[in-house]
N, C-alpha and C positions, 0 to 999 in steps of 0.2 A: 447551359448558357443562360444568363442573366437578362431577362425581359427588358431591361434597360440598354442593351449591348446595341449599339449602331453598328451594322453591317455595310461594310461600305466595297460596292461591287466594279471592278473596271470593266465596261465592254468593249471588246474588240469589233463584233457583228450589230449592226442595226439592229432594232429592238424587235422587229417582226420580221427577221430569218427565216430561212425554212429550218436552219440547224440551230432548234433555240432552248437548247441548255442552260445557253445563261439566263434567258427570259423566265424557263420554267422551273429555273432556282430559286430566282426573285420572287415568283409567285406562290412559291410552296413556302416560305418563309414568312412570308406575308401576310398569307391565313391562317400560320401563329401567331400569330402579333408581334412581330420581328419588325422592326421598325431598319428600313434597307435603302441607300441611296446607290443608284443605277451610273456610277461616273461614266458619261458617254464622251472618251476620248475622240474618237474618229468625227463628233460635229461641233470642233472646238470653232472660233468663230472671234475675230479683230475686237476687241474692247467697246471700239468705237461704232460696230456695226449692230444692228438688233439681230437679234437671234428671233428664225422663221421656224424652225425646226419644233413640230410638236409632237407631246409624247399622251398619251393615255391618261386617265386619271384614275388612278387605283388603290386602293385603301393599304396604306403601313408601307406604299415605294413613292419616289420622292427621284429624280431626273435630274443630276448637276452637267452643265455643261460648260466645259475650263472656258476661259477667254485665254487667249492670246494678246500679249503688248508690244511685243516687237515686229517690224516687220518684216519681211522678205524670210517668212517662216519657211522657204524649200531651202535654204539654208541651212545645213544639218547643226551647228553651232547653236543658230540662233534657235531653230525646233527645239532645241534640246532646253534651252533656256526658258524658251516659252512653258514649257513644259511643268519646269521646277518652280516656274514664278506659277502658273498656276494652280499646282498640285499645293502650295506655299501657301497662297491666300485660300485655299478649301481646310489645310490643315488648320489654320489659326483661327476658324469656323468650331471647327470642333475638338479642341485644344483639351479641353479637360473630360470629354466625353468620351467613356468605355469603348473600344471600339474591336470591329472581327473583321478584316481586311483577305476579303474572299475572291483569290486573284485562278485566273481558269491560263492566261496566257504570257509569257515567258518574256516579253513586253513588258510586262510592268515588275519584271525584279525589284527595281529600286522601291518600289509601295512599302514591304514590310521595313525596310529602315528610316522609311519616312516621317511614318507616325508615334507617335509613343500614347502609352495606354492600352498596351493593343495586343492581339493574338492575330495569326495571318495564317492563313492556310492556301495550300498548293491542289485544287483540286484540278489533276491532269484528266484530261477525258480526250488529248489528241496525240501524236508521235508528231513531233519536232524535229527538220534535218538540221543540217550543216549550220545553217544561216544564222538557226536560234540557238545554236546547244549552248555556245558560252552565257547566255542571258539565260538560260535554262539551269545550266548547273550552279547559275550566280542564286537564283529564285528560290532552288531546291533547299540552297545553304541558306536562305535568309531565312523562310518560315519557321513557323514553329512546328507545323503539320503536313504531312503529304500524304494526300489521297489519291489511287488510281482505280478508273472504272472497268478496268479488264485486265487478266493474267499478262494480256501479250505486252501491254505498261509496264506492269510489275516487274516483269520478269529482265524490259529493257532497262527498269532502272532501278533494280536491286540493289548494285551496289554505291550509289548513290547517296543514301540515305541509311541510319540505323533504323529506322521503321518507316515502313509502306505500308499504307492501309488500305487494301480492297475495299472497294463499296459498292451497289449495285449499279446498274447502268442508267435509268433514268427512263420512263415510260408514262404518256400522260394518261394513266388509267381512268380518272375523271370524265375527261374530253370524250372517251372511246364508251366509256357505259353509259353516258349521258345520252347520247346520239343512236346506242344500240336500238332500241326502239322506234327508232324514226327511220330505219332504214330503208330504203324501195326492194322487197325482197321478191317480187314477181318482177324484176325485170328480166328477160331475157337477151339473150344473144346467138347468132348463128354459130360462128365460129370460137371456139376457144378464144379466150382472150391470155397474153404473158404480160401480166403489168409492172412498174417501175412506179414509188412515187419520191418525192425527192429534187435538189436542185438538179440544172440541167447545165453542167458546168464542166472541166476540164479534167473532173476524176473518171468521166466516165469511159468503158475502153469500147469506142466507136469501129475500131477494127472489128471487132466483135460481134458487135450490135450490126454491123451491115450485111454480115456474112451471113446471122442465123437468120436475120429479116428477110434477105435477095434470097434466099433458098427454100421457104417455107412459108408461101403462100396463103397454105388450109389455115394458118395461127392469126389473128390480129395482133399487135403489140400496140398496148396506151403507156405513152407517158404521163405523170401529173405532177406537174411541180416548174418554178420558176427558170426560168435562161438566166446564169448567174456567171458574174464577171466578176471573179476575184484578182483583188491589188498583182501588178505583177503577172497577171495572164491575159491571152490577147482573146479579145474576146470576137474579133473577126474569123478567128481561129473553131473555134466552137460553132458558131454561125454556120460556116462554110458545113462543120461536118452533121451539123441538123437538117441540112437542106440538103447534103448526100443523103441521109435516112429518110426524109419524107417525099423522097422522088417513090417511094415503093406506094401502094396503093392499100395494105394491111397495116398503116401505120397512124397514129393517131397522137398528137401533143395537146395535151391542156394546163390551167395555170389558176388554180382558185384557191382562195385565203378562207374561204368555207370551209369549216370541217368537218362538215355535215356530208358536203359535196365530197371531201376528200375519202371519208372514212364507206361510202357509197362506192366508190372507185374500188377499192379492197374490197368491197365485199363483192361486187362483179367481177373482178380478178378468176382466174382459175389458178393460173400459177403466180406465185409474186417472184422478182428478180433482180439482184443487186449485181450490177457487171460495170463493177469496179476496176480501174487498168491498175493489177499489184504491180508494174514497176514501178509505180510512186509507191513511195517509202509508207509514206503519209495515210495510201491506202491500208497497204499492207497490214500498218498496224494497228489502224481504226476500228473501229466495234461501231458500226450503223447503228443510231436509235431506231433505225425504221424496222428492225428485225424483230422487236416487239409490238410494232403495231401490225403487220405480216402476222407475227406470230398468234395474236389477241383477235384478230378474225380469223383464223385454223385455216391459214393458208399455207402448202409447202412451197419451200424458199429453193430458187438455184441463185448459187452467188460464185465469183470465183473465190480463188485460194487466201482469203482475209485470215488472219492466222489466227484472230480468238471465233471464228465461226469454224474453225477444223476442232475447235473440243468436243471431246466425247459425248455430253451435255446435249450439243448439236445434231447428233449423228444421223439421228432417226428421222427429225425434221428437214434439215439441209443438205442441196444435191451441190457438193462444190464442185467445179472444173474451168478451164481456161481457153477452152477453144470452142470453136462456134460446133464441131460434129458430137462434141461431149456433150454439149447442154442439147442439143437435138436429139439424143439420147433419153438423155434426160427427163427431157420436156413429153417425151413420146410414151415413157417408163409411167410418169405423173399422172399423163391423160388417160390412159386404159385401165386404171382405178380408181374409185370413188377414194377422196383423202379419209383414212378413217376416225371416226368420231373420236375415238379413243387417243388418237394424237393430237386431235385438234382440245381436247381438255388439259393435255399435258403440256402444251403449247400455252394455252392460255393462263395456266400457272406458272408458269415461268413469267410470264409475261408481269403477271402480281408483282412476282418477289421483286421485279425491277423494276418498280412505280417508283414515282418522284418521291412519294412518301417515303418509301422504305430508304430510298438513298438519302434524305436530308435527315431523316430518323438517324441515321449509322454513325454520319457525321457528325449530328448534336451530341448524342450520346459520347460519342469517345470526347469532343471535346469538353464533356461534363465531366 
């Protein structure tokens, strides 16, 4: 791809997520010298009003945020309009300027017929229900490219498309070698610890989580990661069942944008644990980034039944199951051996092949 190509990125998530794919595509690009604008839809803002909203100041990314000219924007008519009047006046910005329209979300179908000059690509990194599919299969057919970052993608949407292209999952290997040396490696603790890090939001299956917590005292369990209220979820709802888990006394929540602090957390881990509720769909067919940073400290994983963490690939490292006496199992199986070294180096190669680098590398490449 051409050093002169404007990449121009929609985001769906605020720009310091805890699930930040989109963030840490922008930034791998960016120390090519990829020149990238970040279109923050979700802090569009009245014409007439100033925009409060600040973003970072980062060398080759660049922050547009649409205005809006009409009013009574919850009016789905007028949203829609505002929409196109601003996506309109950002087009005529960059009218004759190369462009690579790098869309992650099913939302913005209409982008790749928007602009001209341009290649656009479908990089899927989540499963989509009911809600999205028609703006999904609309998106599939506009691109020029379709990337997915796991088989269980692939395989939902093979027939889709005459080419799907595997790429690796995305891992911030930088962040995690940078900090390895700084870590508190004499700290101690009494008890086992089973850790979680990640938002704290309505994927996670609390049924679960109450059962193996109220029944296993001898374990601590830390969470680390933010109380997250996604559009369309209630978030009193979550609340309530956080305040069911921390009536136990082995239970522990924290919340830091340090990733010094965070990657410290992993490493005081004994077991790490993704306990996911697979009746969402959404789970189901998700591939956790965090299974790489898990995996880059040599920690062994229980997660439930995620269907690209039952590959083969996985087997030796992750303990799957779905009920709270399996991972008790589990958990009991884990503690009465030392992890061996041996896994935890084959762990942490893995963890390589799916750095940011090697997925934005797979990407450039096929599109060269």
């Amino acid at each position: 791809m051409k050093k002169n190509t404007l990449i121009i990125m929609p985001f769906t998530l605020p720009w310091d997520w805890s699930a930040d794919f989109q963030r840490q595509t922008c930034l791998e690009l960016a120390k090519r010298n990829h020149k990238v604008i970040a279109y923050m839809s979700d802090d569009a803002h009245f014409f007439l009003k100033e925009n409060k909203k600040k973003f970072p100041k980062i060398k080759n990314i660049s922050f547009y945020i649409p205005k809006y000219y009409l009013p009574f924007k919850r009016i789905k008519f007028i949203d829609k309009t505002n929409k196109y009047l601003s996506l309109l006046s950002f087009n005529i910005k960059y009218l004759y300027v190369k462009k690579l329209v790098w869309i992650f979300d099913p939302q913005f179908y209409y982008f790749p017929n928007f602009f001209q000059n341009k290649t656009s690509i479908y990089d899927c990194v989540d499963f989509f229900g009911k809600e999205q599919k028609n703006d999904e299969l609309k998106l599939i057919k506009n691109v020029d490219k379709f990337f997915v970052n796991s088989h269980s993608l692939l395989n939902a949407h093979k027939s889709k498309k005459n080419e799907i292209f595997l790429v690796p999952q995305g891992f911030n290997q930088n962040e995690f070698e940078k900090n390895l040396k700084l870590l508190d490696k004499n700290k101690k603790h009494q008890k086992p610890i089973i850790g979680y890090v990640g938002g704290i939001n309505y994927r996670l299956d609390y049924k679960l989580l109450i059962n193996l917590i109220s029944t296993n005292p001898q374990w601590d369990f830390s969470f680390w990661g933010p109380i997250q209220n996604y559009p369309g979820e209630n978030l009193s709802d979550i609340l309530k069942q956080i305040k069911n888990i921390q009536q136990f006394t082995n239970v522990q929540f924290n919340s830091t944008k340090n990733k010094l602090e965070l990657i410290n957390a992993i490493n005081n881990f004994d077991i790490c644990i993704i306990p996911y509720d697979i009746k969402q769909k959404f789970n189901l067919y998700c591939y956790p980034m965090k299974i790489f940073e898990y995996f880059y400290m040599g920690k062994p994983v229980i997660s439930t039944s995620i269907k690209e963490l039952k590959l083969s690939k996985f087997n030796k490292f992750i303990k799957i199951g779905d009920t709270h006496s399996k991972w008790e199992k589990d958990i009991k199986q884990l503690l009465s051996n030392k992890w061996p070294k041996k896994l935890q180096n084959q762990q942490k190669k893995l963890s390589i092949q799916n750095s940011w680098k090697n997925k934005i590398d797979k990407i450039l490449d096929n599109l060269n």
